[in-house]
Structure formats: structure tokens, C-alpha cells
C-alpha positions as CSV (number, residue, x, y, z in Angstrom):
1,X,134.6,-30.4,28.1
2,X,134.4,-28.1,30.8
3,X,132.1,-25.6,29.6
4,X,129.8,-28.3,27.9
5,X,129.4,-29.3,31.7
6,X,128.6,-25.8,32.7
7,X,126.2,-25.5,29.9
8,X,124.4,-28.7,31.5
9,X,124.5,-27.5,34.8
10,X,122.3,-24.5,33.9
11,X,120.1,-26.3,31.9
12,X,118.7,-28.2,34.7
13,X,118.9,-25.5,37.3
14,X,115.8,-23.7,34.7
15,X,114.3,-27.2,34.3
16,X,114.1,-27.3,38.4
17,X,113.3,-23.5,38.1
18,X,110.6,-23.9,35.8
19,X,109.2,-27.3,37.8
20,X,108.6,-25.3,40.7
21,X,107.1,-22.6,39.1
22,X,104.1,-24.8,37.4
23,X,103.8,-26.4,40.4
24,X,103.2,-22.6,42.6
25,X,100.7,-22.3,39.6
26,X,99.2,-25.1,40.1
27,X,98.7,-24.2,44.4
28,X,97.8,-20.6,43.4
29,X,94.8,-22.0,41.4
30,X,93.3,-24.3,44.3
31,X,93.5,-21.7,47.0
32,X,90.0,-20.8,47.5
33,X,88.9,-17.7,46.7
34,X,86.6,-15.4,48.3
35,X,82.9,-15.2,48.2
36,X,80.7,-12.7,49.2
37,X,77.8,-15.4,51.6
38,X,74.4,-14.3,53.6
39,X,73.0,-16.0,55.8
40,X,69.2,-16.9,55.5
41,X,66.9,-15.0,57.9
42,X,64.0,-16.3,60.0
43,X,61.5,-13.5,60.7
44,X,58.1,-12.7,60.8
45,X,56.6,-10.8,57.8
46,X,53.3,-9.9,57.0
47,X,52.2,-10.5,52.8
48,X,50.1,-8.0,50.6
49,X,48.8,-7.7,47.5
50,X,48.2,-3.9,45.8
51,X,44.9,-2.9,44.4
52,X,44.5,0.7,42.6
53,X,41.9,2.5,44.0
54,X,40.7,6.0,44.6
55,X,40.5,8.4,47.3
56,X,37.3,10.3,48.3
57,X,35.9,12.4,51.4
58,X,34.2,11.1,54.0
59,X,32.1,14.2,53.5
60,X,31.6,15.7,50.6
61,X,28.0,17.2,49.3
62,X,26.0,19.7,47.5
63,X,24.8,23.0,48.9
64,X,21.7,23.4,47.6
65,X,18.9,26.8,47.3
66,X,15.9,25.6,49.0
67,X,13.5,29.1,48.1
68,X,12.8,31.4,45.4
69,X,15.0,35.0,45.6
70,X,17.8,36.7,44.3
71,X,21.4,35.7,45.5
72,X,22.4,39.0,47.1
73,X,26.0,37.5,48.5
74,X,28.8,34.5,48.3
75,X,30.5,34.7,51.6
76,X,33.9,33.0,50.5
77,X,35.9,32.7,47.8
78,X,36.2,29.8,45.4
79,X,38.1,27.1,46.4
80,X,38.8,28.3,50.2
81,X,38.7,26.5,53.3
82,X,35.9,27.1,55.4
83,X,34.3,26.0,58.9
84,X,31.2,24.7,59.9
85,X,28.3,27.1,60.7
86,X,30.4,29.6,58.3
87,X,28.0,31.6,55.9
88,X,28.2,30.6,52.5
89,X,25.4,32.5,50.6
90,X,22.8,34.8,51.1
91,X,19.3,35.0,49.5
92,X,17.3,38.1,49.4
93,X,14.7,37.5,52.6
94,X,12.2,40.3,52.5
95,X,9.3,37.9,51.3
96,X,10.4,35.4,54.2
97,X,10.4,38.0,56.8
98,X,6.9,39.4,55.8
99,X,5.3,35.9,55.8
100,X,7.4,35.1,59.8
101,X,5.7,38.4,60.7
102,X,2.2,37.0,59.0
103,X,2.2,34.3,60.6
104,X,3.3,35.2,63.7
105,X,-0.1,38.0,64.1
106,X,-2.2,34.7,62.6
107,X,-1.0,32.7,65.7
108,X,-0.8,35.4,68.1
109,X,-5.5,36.0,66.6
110,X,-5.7,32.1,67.2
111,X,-4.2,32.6,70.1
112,X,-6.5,34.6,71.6
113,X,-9.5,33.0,70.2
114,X,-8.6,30.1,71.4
115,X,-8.9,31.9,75.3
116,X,-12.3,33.1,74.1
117,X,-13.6,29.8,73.1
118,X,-11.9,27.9,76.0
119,X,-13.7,30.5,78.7
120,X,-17.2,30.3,76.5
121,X,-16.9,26.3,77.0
122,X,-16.3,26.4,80.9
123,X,-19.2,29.1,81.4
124,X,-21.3,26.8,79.2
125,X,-21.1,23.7,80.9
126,X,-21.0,25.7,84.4
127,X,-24.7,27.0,83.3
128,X,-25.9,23.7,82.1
129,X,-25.2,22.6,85.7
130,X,-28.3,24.8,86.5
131,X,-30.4,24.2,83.4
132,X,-29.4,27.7,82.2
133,X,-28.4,26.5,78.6
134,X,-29.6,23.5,76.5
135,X,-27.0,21.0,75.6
136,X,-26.5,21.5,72.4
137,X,-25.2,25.0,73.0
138,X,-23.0,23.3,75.3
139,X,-21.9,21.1,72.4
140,X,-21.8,23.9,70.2
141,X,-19.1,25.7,72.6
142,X,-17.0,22.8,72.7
143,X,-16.7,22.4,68.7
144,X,-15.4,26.3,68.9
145,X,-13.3,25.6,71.6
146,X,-11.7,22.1,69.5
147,X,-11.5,24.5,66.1
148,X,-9.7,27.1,68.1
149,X,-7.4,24.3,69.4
150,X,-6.9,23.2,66.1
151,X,-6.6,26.9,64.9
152,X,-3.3,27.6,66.8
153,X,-2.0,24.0,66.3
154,X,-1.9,25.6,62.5
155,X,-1.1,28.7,63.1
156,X,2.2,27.5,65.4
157,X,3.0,25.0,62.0
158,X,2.9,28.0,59.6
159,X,5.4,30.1,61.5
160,X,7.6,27.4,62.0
161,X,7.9,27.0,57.8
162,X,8.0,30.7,57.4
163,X,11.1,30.6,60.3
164,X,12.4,27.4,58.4
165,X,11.5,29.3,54.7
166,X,13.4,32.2,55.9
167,X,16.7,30.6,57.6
168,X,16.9,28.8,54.3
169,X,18.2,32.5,53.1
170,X,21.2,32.0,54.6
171,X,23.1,29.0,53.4
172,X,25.8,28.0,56.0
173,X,28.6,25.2,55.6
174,X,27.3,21.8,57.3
175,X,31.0,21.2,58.3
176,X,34.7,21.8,58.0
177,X,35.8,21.9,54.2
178,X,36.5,23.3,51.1
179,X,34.5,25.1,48.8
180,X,34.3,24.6,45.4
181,X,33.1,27.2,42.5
182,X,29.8,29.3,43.2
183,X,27.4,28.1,40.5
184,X,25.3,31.1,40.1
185,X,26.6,35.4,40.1
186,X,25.4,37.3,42.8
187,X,22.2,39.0,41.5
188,X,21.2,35.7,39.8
189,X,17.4,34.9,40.7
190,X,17.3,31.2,42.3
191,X,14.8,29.4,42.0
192,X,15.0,26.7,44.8
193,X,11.6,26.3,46.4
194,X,9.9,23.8,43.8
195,X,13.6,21.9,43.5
196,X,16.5,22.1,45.7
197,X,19.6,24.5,43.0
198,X,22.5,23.5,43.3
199,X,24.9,26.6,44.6
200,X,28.3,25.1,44.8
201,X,29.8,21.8,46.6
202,X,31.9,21.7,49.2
203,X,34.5,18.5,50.4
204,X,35.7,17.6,53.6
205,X,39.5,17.3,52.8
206,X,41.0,16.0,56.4
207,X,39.3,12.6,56.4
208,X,38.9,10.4,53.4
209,X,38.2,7.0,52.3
210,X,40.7,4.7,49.8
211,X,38.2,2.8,47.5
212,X,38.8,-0.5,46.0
213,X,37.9,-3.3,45.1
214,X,39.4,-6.9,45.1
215,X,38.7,-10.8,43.3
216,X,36.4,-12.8,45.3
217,X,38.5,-15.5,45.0
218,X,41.5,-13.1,46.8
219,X,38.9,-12.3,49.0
220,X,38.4,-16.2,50.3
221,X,42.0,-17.2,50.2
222,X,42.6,-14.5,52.8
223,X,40.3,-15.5,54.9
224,X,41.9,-19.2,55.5
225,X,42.6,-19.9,58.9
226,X,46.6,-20.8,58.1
227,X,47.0,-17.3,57.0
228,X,46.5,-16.4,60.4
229,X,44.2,-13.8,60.0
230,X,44.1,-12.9,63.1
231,X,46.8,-11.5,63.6
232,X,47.1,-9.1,60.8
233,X,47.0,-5.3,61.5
234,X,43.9,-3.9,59.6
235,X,44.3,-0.7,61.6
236,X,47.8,0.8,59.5
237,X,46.9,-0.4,55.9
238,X,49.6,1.6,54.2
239,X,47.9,3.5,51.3
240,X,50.6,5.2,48.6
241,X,50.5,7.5,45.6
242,X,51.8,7.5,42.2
243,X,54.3,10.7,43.4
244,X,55.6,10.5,46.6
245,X,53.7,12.8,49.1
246,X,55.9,14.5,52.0
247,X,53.8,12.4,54.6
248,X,53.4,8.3,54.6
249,X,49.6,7.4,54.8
250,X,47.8,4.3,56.4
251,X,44.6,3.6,57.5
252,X,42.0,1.2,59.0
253,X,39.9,-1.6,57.0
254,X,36.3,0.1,57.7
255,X,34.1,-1.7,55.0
256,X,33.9,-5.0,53.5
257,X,31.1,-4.8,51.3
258,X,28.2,-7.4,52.3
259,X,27.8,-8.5,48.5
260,X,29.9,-9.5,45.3
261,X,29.8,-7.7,42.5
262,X,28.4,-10.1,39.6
263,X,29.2,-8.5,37.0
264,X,33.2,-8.0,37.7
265,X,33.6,-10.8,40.1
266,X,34.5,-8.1,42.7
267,X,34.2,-6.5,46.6
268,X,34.1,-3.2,46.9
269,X,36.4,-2.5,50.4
270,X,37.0,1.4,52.1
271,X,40.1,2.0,54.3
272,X,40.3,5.0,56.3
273,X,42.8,7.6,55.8
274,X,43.4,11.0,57.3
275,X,45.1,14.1,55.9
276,X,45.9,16.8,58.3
277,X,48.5,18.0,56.3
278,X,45.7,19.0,53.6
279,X,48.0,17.0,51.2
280,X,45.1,15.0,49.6
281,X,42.3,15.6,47.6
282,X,38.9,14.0,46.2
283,X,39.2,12.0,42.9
284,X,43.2,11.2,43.5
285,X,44.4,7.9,42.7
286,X,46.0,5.3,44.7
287,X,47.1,2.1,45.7
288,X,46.0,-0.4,48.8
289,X,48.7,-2.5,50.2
290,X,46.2,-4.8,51.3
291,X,47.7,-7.2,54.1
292,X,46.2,-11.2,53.1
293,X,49.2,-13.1,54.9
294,X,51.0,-13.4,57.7
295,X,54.0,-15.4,59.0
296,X,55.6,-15.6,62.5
297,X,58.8,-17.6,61.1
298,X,59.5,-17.4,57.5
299,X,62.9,-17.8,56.1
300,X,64.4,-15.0,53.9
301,X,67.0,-15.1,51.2
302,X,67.5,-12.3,48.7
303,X,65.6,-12.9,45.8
304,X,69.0,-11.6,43.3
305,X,70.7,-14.7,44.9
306,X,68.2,-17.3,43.6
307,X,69.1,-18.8,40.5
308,X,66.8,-20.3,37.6
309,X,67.2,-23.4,35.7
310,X,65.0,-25.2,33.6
311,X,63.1,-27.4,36.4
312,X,63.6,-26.1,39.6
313,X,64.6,-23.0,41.6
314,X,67.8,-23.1,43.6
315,X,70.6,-21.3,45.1
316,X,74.5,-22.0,46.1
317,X,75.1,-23.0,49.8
318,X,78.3,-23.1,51.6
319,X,78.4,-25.7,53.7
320,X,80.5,-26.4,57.2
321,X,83.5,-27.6,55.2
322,X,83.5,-24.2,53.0
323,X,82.2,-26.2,49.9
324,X,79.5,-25.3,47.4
325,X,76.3,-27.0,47.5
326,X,74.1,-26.8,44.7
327,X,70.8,-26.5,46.4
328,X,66.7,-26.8,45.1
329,X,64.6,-24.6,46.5
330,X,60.5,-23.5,46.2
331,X,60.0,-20.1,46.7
332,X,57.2,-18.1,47.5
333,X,56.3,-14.4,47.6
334,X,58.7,-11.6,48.3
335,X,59.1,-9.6,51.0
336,X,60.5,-6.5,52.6
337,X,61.0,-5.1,49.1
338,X,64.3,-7.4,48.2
339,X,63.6,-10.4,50.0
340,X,62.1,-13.7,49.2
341,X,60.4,-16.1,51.5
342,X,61.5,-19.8,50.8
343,X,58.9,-22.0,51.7
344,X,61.4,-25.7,51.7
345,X,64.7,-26.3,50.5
346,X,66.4,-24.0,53.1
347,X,66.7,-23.8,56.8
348,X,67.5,-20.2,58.2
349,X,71.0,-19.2,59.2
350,X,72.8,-21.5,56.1
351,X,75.0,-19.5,54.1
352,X,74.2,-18.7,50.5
353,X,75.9,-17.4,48.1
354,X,75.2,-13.8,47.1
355,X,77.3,-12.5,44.5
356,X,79.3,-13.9,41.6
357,X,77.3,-16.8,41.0
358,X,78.7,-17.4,37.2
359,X,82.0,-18.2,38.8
360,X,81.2,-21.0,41.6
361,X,80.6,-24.6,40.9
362,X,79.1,-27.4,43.0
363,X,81.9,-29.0,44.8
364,X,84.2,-26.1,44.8
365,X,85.9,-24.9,48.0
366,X,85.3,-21.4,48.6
367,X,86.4,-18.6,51.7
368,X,83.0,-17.5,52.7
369,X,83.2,-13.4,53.4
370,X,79.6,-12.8,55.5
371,X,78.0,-9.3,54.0
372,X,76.7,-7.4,57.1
């Protein structure tokens, strides 16, 4: 009897053991747990679109033979840098030089007839004073006197295109650049005079322009008043490359164009960009962050906490009492990179929910842990 009383006795001290057990199970499972909660952000950001475009110099041009001669000389080699005034190529001159010399002894004979004719004239109408001399001498002397006028008036012209004929011997650079390939081997005859030849090119690689071009419609929307326009910085357009450069490039909005393209529905824009770092080159291609947007107070959630069900947007807020709210929000576009503006649903500085949204529910008390 006794030890069917001890047997008893130890089967309800495990009943009461494994009572209390369940019920510390049962505790452990409604503790909240902890969740990892942002809060959303009110800042100003400023929207853009990207448009692929191209970079080319500001300056950038052929150097052309403008006479007939034999290239005696390239003054550089292909592909260097060189400045402005530097001598690029030289022509063979001695037919120049001969006609400057030409027509310098032409002007310097007009010239002097030109004295003769003017001294004839005064004596003429000096002696018609005292009859000495009919009046159509007179008349005569003054027609000399006009021809010889007209004489040196020529004569000055010529020798300005024989100086002009000859300086075009020496083919300079119009400013700072770099050269490309020499089109011709010294010794090659040029013949320039009838048609400017092209001799090489030469770019200006320290100041370019990013061409683009953007939908009219794009072009209009950006221009609303509640986009505040205004207050958009069109001086520091960042401008970026397909590899990334050692140097971050930005640049002014210089040219709207005045028209639209019918054809492709397009405007052809120009944002200013220099390279001192001779990093850039004509022809490379790029992209515009072209700013269209911009707004003092928008709230910010990041976009990996926003959820997506069949009708709406939304995400999981943690209200005052630590509970999970499930919460509809309209979203617009991102910013900052990782960010996403919410245009209503969402007030900044609520807590959100920002990682392991498979495992809360709405309703469900959670500890909120704030990410800094």
C-alpha cells in the first residue's frame, strides 16, 4: 500500500512538472521578439532622369592648306598636345616670297607716280589761275592724279594677298589641343589654293560639351511650376561614364535647343563639362543625370522595405504600443540611390519595418531595434 502511494505521489509531481513546462512554452512564444525598424525620413531631394549622350569638344576643327607647294615640314608629332600659335606645318614659300617682293616694287612705282600725278594736278590748276593752260588739261591732270590714287589703292591690296598667300605657308594651331594624324608625307605637293586640303585635325580636349537629347513630352513636364524649377541646380549636372573615371564630372545646362525634332519627337540639350585632368576625349559616350524635380520635404523609406501585393503598395509600421500595422502606401520615384519617396500613406519619423518581413503579421507585438 505504501509504495502504491509513493508511485502516485510521483506521478503527479511530473503531471505538475510537465504543466508548468507547457505553460513557460506557452510565455516563451508571446514574448516579442526583436525587429530590426527605420524610421522614415523627411528631406529634401532633387529627381533626375538619365539620357545617353556623347561627349564632344567645344573646339575641334580641320587644319586646312590654303596654297599650292610642297609640304617641306610637320612640326609635331601625331597625336601630341600642342598650344596655340604653335607651328604645325610648313609649305615651301619661295613663290610667295617672290610675288610679296613683286608687289611690294609695284606699290612702291604707284607710289611714286601717284606724287607725280598729285604735283602735275596742283601746278595745273595753279596755271589755270592765270590762263596759262586750258581746262581740259586741267581735267586731264586730275584723271592721272584719280588713276594713280586708284593705282596704289591696288597695288597696297595685292601685297596684302601676297603677305596673306605667304603666311598661309605656315600653318599654326588656332588654339590649345591635340593633334591628330598628318594627312599628307612631307614632300607631298598640296594643292590648297583652288580648295582648302585638309592637313590633319586638331581637338580641344579640356573643355567639352555632353550631347543629348530628351522627349518633348519630358521636356514640358519639367517645366511645371510644382516641380519647382526654380530651384534646381543646372550649374553641377553630374555627367558619368560607362567605367568609372578617377575624377567625378558635372556641368552647366548651356543649350536647350529652340526647336523639336519632328522626326524623333526630341530636343537636342548641351551641358558643359571640363577635363583638366585630360581624362576625356571626343566621341566618348555618356550619360546625363538630368535634374526635372525637386522637393524641399519628401518622406523617404527604403525601397527593400516596401512590400507588393496584388492592389496596392504597402509596408509594416510599428506603432506606439509596439504593434504591427499593416500599412498602404503610393510610392513615387527613388532617391539617393536606395531610397524611395512616398508620396501618402506615410508621415516621416514612423517606424517601419526593415528586415524580416516574412515573419511579422498585422497585429503582432514586436521589440522595435532602430538601425542607425
Amino acid at each position: 500500500m505504501k509504495t502504491l502511494t509513493s508511485i502516485m505521489a510521483v506521478a503527479a509531481i511530473g503531471l505538475v512538472a510537465a504543466s508548468c513546462h507547457k505553460r513557460d512554452d506557452k510565455n516563451a512564444g508571446d514574448a516579442p521578439f526583436d525587429v530590426d525598424v527605420a524610421q522614415a525620413v523627411v528631406d529634401s531631394v532633387t529627381l533626375s532622369k538619365s539620357y545617353p549622350g556623347t561627349i564632344g569638344a567645344k573646339s575641334a576643327v580641320d587644319v586646312v592648306a590654303r596654297v599650292n607647294g610642297y609640304l617641306i615640314s610637320q612640326n609635331y608629332n601625331n597625336g601630341d598636345d600642342v598650344k596655340k600659335g604653335q607651328v604645325l606645318f610648313r609649305i615651301e614659300d619661295t613663290q610667295y616670297r617672290d610675288a610679296v617682293q613683286q608687289a611690294r616694287a609695284a606699290l612702291d612705282n604707284a607710289k611714286s607716280t601717284l606724287e607725280y600725278a598729285e604735283k602735275n594736278y596742283a601746278a595745273m590748276r595753279k596755271a589755270l589761275e592765270s590762263d596759262a593752260v586750258a581746262q581740259i588739261q586741267v581735267l586731264e591732270s586730275k584723271s592721272n592724279y584719280e588713276q594713280a590714287q586708284a593705282a596704289v589703292a591696288n597695288a597696297q591690296a595685292a601685297l596684302e594677298t601676297a603677305n596673306t598667300n605667304l603666311g598661309y605657308c605656315t600653318i599654326i594651331a588656332p588654339f590649345d589641343g591635340t593633334m591628330t594624324n598628318g594627312e599628307f608625307s612631307t614632300g607631298a605637293y598640296i594643292g590648297g589654293a583652288g580648295s582648302p586640303v585638309k592637313l590633319a585635325s586638331i581637338y580641344d580636349n579640356e573643355h567639352f560639351w555632353a550631347k543629348f537629347f530628351i522627349e518633348d513630352a519630358s521636356f514640358l513636364r519639367s517645366q511645371i511650376n510644382q516641380n519647382n524649377r526654380h530651384l534646381i541646380d543646372y550649374d553641377s549636372v553630374p555627367v558619368n561614364f560607362a567605367e568609372d573615371l578617377p575624377h567625378d564630372y558635372s556641368g552647366k545646362l548651356s543649350y536647350i535647343s529652340p526647336n523639336v525634332d519632328t522626326g524623333t519627337g526630341t530636343l537636342a540639350l548641351r551641358v558643359g563639362i571640363d577635363s583638366p585632368w585630360g581624362e576625356l576625349r571626343n566621341g566618348m559616350y555618356c550619360t546625363v543625370d538630368l535634374p526635372y524635380k525637386f522637393d524641399p520635404a519628401a518622406v523617404l523609406v527604403k525601397d527593400a522595405a516596401i512590400s507588393t501585393s496584388q492592389t496596392n503598395k504597402y509596408v509594416y509600421v510599428v506603432n506606439d504600443s509596439n504593434s504591427v500595422v499593416y500599412t498602404p502606401i503610393e510610392v513615387g520615384d527613388m532617391a539617393n540611390d536606395s531610397m524611395r519617396i512616398v508620396t501618402s500613406g506615410l508621415h516621416g519619423g514612423e517606424k517601419y519595418v526593415t528586415k524580416a518581413l516574412l515573419k511579422v503579421r498585422p497585429g503582432m507585438k514586436v521589440n522595435p531595434v532602430l538601425e542607425r
